[in-house]
N, C-alpha and C positions, 0 to 999 in steps of 0.2 A: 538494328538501326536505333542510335539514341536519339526519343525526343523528348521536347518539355511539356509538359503538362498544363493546357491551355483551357480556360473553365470556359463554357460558353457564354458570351458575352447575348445577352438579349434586347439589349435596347442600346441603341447609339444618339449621337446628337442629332437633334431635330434635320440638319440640314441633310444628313446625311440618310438618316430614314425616309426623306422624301423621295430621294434617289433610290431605293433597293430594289423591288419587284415596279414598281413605279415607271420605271420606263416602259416599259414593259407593258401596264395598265395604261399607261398613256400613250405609247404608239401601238399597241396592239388589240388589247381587250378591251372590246366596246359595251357599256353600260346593259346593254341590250342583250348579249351574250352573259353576264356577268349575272341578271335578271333571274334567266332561267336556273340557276346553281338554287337549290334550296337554302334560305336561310342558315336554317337550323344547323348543315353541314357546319364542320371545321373550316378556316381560311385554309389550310394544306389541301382540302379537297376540290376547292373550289378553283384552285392553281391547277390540280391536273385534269379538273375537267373542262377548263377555260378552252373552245377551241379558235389556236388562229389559223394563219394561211397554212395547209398540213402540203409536209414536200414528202413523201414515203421515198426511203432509197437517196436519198442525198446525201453525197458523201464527203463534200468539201468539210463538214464538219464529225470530230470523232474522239468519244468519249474513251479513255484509255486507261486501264489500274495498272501502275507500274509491275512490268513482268509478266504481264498478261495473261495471270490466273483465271483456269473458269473456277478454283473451288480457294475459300479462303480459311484461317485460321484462326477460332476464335479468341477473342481480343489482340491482334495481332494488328499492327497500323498497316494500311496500304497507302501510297501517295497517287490519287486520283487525278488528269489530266484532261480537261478540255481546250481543244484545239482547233482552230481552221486552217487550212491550205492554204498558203497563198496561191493569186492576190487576195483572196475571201477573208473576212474578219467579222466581229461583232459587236456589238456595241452591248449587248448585254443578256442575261443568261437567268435559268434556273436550274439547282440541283439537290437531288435529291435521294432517300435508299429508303425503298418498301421492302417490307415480307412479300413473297410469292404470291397472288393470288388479291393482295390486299388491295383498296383503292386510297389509302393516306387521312381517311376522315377521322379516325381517332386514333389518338397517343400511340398505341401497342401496334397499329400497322407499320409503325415506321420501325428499321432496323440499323441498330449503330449508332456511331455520332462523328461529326464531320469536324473536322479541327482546324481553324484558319491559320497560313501561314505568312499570308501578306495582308495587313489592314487598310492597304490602301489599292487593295484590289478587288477584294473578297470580305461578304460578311453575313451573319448569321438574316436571316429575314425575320421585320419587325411582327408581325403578324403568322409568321409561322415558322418558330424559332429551329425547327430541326433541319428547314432548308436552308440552303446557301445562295447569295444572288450577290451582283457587281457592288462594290461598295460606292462608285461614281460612274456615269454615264461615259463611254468614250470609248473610241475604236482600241479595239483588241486582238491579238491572236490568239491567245491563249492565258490560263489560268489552272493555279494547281493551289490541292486541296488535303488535309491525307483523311482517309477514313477509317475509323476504330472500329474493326469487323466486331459483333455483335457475341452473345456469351453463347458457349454451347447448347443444341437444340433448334434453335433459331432456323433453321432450314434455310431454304435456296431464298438470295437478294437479291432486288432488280435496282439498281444504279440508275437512274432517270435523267434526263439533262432536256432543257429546251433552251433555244437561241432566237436570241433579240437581234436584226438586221434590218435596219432600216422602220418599214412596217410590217416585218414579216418575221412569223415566229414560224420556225420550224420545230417538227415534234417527231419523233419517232421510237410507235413502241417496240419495233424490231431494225435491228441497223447499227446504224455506226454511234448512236445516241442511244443507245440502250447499254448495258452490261450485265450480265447474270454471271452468279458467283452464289456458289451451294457451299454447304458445309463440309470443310473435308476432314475425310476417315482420321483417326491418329495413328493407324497405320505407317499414315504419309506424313508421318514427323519426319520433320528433318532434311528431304528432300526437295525437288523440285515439285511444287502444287502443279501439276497440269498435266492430269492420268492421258493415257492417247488413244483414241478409238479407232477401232479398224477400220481401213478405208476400203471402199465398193464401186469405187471408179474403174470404168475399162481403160484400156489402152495404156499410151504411155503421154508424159508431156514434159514438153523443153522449156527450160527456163535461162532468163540470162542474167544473171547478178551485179549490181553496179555499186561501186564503193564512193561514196564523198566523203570525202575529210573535212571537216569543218575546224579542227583543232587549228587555233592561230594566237598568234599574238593579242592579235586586235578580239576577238571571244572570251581568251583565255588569259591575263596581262598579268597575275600573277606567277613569277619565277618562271614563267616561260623559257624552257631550254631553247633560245635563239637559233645555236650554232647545228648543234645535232637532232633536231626535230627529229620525227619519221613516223611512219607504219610500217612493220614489217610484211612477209608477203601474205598474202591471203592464203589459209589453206582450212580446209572442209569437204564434207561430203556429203551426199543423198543416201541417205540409210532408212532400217529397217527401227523398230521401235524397240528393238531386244539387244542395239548397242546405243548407246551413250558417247556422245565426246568429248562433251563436258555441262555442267549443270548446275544453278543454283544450288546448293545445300550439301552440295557433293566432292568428292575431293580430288583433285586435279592430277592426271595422268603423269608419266613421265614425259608425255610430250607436250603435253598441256605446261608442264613447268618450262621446258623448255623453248617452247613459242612465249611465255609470259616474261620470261627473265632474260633470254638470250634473242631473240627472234627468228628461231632457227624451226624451222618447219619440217625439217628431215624425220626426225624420229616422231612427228604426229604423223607425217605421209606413212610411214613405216606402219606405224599401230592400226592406220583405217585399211589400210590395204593388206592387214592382217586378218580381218573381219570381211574378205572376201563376197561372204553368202549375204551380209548385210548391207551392204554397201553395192550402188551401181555407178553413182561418180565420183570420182572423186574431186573438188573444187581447189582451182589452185589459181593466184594472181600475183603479178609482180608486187615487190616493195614498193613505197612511196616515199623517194627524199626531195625536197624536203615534204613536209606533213600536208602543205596546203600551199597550190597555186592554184590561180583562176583558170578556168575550163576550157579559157582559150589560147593558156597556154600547156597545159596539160590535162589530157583526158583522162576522165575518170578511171580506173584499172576497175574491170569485169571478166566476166567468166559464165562461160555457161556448163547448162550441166542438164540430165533427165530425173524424172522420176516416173513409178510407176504404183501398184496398188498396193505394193506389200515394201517396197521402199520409198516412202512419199512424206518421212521428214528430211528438213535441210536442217545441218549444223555446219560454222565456222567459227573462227575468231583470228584476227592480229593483233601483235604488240602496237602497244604505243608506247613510240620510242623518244629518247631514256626514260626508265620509269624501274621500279622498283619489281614486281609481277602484277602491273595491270593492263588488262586487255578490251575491246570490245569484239561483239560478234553476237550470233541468234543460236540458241539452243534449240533444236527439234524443234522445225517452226515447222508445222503442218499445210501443205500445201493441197491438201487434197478436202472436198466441202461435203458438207453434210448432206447433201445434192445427189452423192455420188458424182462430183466434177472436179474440173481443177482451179485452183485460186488464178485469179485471173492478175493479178499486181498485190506486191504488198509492200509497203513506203515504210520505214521502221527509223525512228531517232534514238541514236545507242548515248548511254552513259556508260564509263567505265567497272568494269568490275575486277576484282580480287584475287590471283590466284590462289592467295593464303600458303605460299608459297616461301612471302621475304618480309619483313618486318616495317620494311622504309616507309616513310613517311611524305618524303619530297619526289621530286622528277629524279633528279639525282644523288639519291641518298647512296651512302655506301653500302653493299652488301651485307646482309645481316638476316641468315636464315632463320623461318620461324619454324622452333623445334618446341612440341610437335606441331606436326603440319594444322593446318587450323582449313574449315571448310571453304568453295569459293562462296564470294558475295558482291552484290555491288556495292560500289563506293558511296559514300554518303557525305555531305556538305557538313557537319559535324563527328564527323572521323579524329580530325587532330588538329589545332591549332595552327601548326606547322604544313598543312596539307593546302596544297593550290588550290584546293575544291572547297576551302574552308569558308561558311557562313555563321557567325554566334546566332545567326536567328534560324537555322536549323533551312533554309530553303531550299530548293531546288538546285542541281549540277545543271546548269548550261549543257545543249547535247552535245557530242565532241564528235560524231558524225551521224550519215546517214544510209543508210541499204535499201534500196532502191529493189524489186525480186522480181520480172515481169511474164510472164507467159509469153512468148514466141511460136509455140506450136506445139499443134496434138497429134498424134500420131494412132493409129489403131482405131478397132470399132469402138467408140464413147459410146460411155451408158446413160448420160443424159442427154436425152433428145432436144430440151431444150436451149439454146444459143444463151450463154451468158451475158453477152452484147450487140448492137451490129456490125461490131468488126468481126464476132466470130464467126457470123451467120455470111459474112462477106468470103472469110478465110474457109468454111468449110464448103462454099457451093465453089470456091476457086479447085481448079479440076488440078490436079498433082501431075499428070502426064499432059504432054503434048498431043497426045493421038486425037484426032478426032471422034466426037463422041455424039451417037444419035441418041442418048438419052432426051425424051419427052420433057418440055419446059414444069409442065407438070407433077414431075417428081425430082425428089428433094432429095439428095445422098448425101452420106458424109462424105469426108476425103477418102479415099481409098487405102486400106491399111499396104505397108512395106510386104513385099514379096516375099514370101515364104522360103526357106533353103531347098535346092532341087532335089527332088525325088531321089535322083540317079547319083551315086558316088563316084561314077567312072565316065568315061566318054561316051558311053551309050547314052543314048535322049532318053530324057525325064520331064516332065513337067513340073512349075511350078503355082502357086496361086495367093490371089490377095483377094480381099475382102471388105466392104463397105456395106453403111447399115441405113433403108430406109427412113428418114426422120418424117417425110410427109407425100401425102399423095393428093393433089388438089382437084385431079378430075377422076373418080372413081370409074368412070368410063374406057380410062385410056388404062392402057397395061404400063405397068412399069419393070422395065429389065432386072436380069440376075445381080443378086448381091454377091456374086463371085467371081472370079475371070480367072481361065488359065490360060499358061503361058509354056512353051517350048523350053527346056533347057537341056544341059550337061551339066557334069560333075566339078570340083575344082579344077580349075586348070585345061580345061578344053574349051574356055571359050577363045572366038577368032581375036577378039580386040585385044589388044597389050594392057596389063597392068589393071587388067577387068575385075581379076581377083583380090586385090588391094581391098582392105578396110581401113578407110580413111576418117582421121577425126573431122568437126565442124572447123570452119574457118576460125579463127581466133581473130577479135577485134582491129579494124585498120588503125596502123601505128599513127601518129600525128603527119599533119605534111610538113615535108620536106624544108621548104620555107615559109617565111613569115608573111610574106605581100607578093603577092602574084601567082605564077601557075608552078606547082613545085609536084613531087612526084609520094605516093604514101605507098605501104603493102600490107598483105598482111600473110599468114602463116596455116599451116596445119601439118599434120604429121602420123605418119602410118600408125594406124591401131592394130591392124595383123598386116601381116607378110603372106605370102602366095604360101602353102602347102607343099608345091612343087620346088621351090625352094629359088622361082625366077624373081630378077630384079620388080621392083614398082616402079613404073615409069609415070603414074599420075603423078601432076606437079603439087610441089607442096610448098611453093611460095606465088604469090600473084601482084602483080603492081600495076598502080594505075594513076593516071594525075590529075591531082588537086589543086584547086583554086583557093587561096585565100586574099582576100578582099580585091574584088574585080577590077575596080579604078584604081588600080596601085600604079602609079609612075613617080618617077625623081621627085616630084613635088609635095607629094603626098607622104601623111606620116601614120604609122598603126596605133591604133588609141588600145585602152584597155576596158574591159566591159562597164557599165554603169555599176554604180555604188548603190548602196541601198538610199532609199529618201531619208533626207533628214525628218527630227521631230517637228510637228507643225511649230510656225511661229506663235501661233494663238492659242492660249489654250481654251477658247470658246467662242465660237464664230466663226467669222472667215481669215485663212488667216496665207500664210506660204510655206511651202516647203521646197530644199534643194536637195538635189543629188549631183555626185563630180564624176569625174575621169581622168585618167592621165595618160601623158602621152607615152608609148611605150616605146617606141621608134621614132625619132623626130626625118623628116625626109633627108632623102640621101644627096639631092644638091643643096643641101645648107639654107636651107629658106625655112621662114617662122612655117609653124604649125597652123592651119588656119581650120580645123576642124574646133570644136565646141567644146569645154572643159569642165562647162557646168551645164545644168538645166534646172529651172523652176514653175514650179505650178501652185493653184491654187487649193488650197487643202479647208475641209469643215469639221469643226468640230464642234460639240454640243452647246443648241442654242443658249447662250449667254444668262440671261435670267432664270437658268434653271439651278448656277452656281455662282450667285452671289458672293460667297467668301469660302473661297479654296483657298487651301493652305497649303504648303509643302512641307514632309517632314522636319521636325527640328534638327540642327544642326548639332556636331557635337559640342558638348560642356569646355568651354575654353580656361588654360592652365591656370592655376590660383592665381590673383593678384598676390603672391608673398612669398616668400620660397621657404619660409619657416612659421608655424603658428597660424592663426585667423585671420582667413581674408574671406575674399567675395569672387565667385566666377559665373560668367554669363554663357546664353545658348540666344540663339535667335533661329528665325524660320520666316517666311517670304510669302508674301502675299501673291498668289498666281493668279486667279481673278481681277480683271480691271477693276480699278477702286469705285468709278462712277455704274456701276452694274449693281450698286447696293451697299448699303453701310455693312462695316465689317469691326466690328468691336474685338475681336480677338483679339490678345496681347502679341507681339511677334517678338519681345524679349523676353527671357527669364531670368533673375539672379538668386543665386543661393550662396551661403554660407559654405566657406573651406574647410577642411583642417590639417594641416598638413605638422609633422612631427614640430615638438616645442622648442626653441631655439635657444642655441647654447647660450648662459649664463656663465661670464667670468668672476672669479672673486674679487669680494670686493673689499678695502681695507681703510682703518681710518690713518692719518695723518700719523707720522713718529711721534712720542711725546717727548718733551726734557729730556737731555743727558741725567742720569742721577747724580749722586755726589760719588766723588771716588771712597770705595771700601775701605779704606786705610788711610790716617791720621800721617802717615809716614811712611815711607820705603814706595815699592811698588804695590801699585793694585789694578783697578780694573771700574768700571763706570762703566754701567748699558741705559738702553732704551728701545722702547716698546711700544709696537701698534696693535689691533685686536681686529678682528678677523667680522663685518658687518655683513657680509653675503657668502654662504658657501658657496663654490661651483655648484651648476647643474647642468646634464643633456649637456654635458662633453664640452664645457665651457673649459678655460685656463684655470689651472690648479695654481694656491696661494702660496705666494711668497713666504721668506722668512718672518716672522715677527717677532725677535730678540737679535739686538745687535749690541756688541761689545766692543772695546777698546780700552788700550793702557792711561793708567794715569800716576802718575807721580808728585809728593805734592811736596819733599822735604825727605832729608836723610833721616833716618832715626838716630838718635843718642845711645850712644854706647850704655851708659850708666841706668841698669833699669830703673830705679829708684826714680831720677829723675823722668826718665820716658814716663812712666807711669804716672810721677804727679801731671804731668801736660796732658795725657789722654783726659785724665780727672777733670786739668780744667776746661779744656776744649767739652767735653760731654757737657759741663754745668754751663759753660757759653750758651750752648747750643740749647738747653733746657730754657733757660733765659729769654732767650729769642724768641722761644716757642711761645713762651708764656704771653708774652708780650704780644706775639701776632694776634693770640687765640683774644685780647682782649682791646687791642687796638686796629686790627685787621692786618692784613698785607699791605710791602710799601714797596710799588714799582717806583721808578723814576716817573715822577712828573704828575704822580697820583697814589693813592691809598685806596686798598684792595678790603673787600670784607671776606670775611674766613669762606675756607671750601663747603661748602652745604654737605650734607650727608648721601653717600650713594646711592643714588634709586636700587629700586628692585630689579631684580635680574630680566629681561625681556623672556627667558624661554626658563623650564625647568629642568633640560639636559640635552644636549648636542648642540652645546655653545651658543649663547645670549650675550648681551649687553648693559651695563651698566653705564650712570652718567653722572658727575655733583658738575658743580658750577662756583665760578670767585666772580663777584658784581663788584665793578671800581665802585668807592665808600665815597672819595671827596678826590676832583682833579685841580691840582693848580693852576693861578691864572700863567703863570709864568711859563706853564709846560707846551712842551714842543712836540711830545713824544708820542710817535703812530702805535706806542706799544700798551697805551692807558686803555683799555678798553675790556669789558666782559671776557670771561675763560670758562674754556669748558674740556673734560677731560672724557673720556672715553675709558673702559678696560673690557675685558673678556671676562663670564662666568658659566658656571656650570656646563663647563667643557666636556664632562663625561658623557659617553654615548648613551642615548633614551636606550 
């Protein structure tokens, strides 16, 4: 997992420090409790030994490290997870990681360091900067954090969390608010962190497995594959701890690639059911198309299965369909408790993981195997730019469903005597036979374990026997009967009932009903596990049907709605405020009349009293495009004031502007004016007369490159004379003309029409020393006539190009 490197921030803005352990002191820790903490202590110790309302065993709330390690890897980040069940939530929290043993009053008991990944959820505590508490007061479900497990030696961490509800702070130092995490071997490089202990539970027990998809549009709105969603089908099994199906850090089966890439579950069926001696069930559920409809109108796909003391992990997975090789599902979840019992429910939110299998990046990336194979892993919210899961600030995967694991029943003599709940204590005094039983109200049995195979293998009588195990005896006076019972039997195949010998699987979940509104008919299914011996039909049925109601006032007039939405966010964000939730109609009635069922609902909703956040801000918006599309401008950001304005003056700025820069803009060349024709080169015959401009701006940054600047043309001004003699004396005198002239300018100035010109001033100096400059003289009219007309009398100035060679 890549993350970034986040320095601890120890102090925040005033307003915001008011709020961090603060609610907390303020609806919970009273002065008077706060009293007895000695002084002298650290503010971290005086946090864990603040006591408020203690709930021991409360489970709606549950501290979770992604992956669910008990041993961790030093300096290795884990991302930490505080959560409540709905409807339960909280409004605010403390967390925190000790050394083993330690109580947090100074520096060296604490282990790690906790890394923020949302600042407007979470933030360091002002006063005891190693823990972490709500950055603002307000109903939550949940918060995630990662934590930078500690340097080698450090020994076994305890994880700590307390929750702010209402006035009540729950605390728990063993529970679902506690987590321990020891240091693991390097042994266990590379692998999955979570060694598995042998389990010492009697009997056996059924469980039933339930799949929710939460993958949707509406969760997941990037590249969402619309058309072809899906899960493939469920497939796993109850195994022993000496096979694997598949496993963080480990590399994916041939059928593990094949469920991640194709969704074909044959050849995983194939490999678990090749591991016979480990294996006692194997789990298998329909596909899912598409990926996610509501409950009412597709039921969740489940499966049940057993375990017992020496097969008591579960592993599964399916595709999420289209996708590259990623999958969800539970590695060797341990059902069996330190108790010696069985896990009574386990509720698990899956993020995608890896098969390392294909290289894609998208839902629908093209095939593209990764050679060599690369280990599995889950997906991470900074994976690839390109990736649906993609966040630049490194947070959290949305969970893309959920596994639901519930205990249904135990079977055999249990080794712990004590009831996990009152439903068990309800389920184990329920008597398993019908017969009448004079058992003494006084004593207490389990269920009775499954009959034993009959003695006899032939048709001669045998007996058989089951067995149950006292948990209590409440009048010592009174006797309590045999923990045994036998029973009469025969061999396979001799008994009188038909189809007696049949081993028959459990019923498989009732299918949906039939129809949508009214009394429609469902079934459900099961299927021979063994066949008779003697080799006679099975006459027990293996399908059952029976009928269901769905919604009991259904007539012509009436229409099927679809289940409520979740509530909107409150209106207010402090005080009282509203909130709605819809519905829609899914069936409108069948004689053509409006719908008069309810489409919305609202209530009234609280949120934290008002004067506690004077000036709440909301994140800043992003930086809006330059003003300029070339060179320096200016762009703004703004951000909203979410606090009512009269709850307190709020000085913050809610705009910002900065300086642009965006690449320099092209410059075209630039050039001065044509000057004069010159005189034509020849006295006589043909010649030629140019004229010249000189080059004032080079091109730059991809501007228009410069024209010509020498231009020519013919001129002719007179035949020449045959007779050189004579040609030559005319050159002679036209040169002394011309000398003449000159002299005459250089001493009386120039003479345009309509005015007298004073001579050309001498060239300036060159503007550059090489890669072409500019020079300049100038002719100033000397004297204008009164008589003159001419727009031509006026100042001159000439232009040329120097020092052309390249710097």
């Amino acid at each position: 997992m890549r993350l970034s490197a986040a320095s601890l921030r120890l102090s925040r803005s005033p307003a915001l420090l008011a709020l961090a352990l603060p609610l907390a002191a303020a609806l919970a820790f009273s002065d008077e409790t706060l009293d007895k903490v000695p002084k002298s202590e650290g503010y971290c110790s005086r946090i864990l030994r603040v006591q408020g309302t203690r709930r021991e065993g409360y489970t709606e709330f549950s501290l979770r490290v992604e992956g669910d390690p008990d041993f961790y890897k030093p300096g290795t980040s884990y991302r930490v997870t505080l959560s409540a069940a709905p409807p339960s939530y909280f409004r605010g929290f403390t967390l925190i990681a000790l050394k083993e043993n330690r109580e947090g009053g100074k520096e060296e008991d604490h282990a790690g360091t906790f890394q923020i990944i949302d600042e407007e959820e979470t933030q360091f505590m002002s006063n005891c900067p190693v823990a972490v508490t709500e950055s603002t007061p307000r109903r939550r479900t949940r918060i995630q954090v990662f934590w930078i497990a500690p340097p080698a030696g450090t020994g076994c961490v305890i994880l700590k969390a307390s929750i702010v509800q209402k006035r009540i702070i729950y605390f728990q130092d063993e529970g679902s608010l506690t987590k321990k995490l020891c240091e693991q071997d390097s042994t266990f490089d590379g692998v999955t962190d979570q060694p598995i202990l042998d389990c010492c539970a009697c009997g056996t027990a059924k469980y039933r497995l339930t799949f929710y998809g939460n993958w949707s549009e509406k969760t997941h709105p990037k590249d969402y594959p619309r058309r072809a969603n899906h899960w493939s089908a469920i497939i796993g099994g109850s195994h022993s701890k000496n096979y694997v199906l598949w496993e963080y850090g480990g590399y994916a089966s041939e059928g593990v690639k094949q469920v991640a890439e194709l969704g074909s579950p044959v050849k995983m069926e194939e490999e678990i059911r090749q591991q016979s001696d480990e294996v006692l069930t194997v789990i298998k559920a329909k596909a899912q198309w598409p990926a996610w409809q509501p409950l009412n109108v597709r039921a969740a796909p489940s499966a049940e299965f057993s375990v017992d003391r020496t097969r008591h992990l579960m592993s599964f997975l399916t595709m999420m369909g289209p996708s590259p090789d990623w999958n969800v599902g539970l590695s060797a979840e341990d059902l069996c408790t330190k108790e010696c019992g069985w896990v009574q429910k386990v509720v698990q939110d899956l993020i995608p993981w890896d098969a390392g299998t294909d290289s894609g990046v998208t839902y629908e990336s093209p095939n593209k195997p990764t050679i060599p194979q690369e280990k599995i892993r889950p997906l991470t919210s900074l994976d690839h730019p390109q990736s649906p899961f993609y966040d630049p600030e490194g947070g959290s995967i949305t969970q893309v469903a959920r596994v639901v694991i519930e205990r249904i029943a135990r079977k055999g003599e249990q080794c712990n005597i004590v009831p996990d709940n009152v439903d068990d204590i309800v389920a184990d005094l329920a008597p398993e036979e019908k017969d009448e039983d004079d058992t003494p109200e006084t004593c207490i049995y389990s269920n009775w374990s499954p009959w034993s195979a009959c003695s006899s293998s032939t048709c001669d009588k045998g007996k058989r026997m089951r067995q149950r195990m006292l948990k209590a005896q409440l009048d010592l006076s009174v006797p309590c009967p045999d923990t045994q019972d036998f029973q009469p039997c025969t061999g396979p195949g001799c008994s009188d009932e038909d189809g007696s010998t049949c081993t028959m699987s459990e019923w498989i979940t009732w299918s949906p009903c039939s129809i949508s509104c009214g009394t429609g008919m469902r079934s459900r299914e099961r299927y021979v596990k063994q066949f008779p011996e003697d080799g006679s039909v099975c006459t027990l049925p293996t399908e059952e049907t029976e009928k269901c109601t769905v919604n009991e006032e259904c007539s012509p007039s009436s229409c099927l709605m679809t289940e409520w939405g979740e509530w909107d966010e409150c209106s207010a964000t402090c005080g009282m405020g509203m909130k709605k939730r819809h519905r829609m109609v899914k069936m409108s009635p069948a004689d053509g009349s409006m719908c008069k069922a309810e489409t919305s609902q609202a209530e009234k909703c609280m949120m934290p009293e008002c004067h506690t956040i004077p000036c709440l801000l909301s994140p800043w918006s992003e930086w809006s495009d330059c003003s300029v599309t070339c060179g320096k401008g200016m762009r703004t950001r703004q951000r909203m004031l979410k606090s009512l304005a009269e709850l307190g003056d709020c000085n913050e700025a809610l705009e910002q502007v900065e300086k642009c820069m965006l690449p320099e803009c092209p410059i075209d060349c630039e050039l001065t004016e044509w000057s004069q024709w010159s005189e034509c080169n020849k006295s006589c015959g043909k010649g030629h007369m140019i004229r010249t401009r000189t080059i004032q701006m080079e091109p730059q940054f991809g501007g228009a490159p410069c024209p010509e600047t020498v231009q020519r043309k013919k001129c002719r001004i007179r035949k020449c004379l045959r007779n050189p003699s004579i040609q030559k004396l005319r050159w002679r005198e036209a040169r002394e003309s011309r000398r003449s002239e000159q002299l005459r300018e250089e001493s009386d100035g120039d003479q345009f029409p309509g005015c007298r010109m004073r001579p050309w001033t001498a060239w300036s100096e060159c503007t550059k020393l090489c890669g072409g400059g500019i020079q300049e003289r100038y002719m100033t009219v000397k004297k204008r006539f009164k008589s003159s007309q001419f727009t031509s009398c006026k100042d001159k100035k000439e232009i040329r190009a120097c020092h052309v060679h390249p710097c």
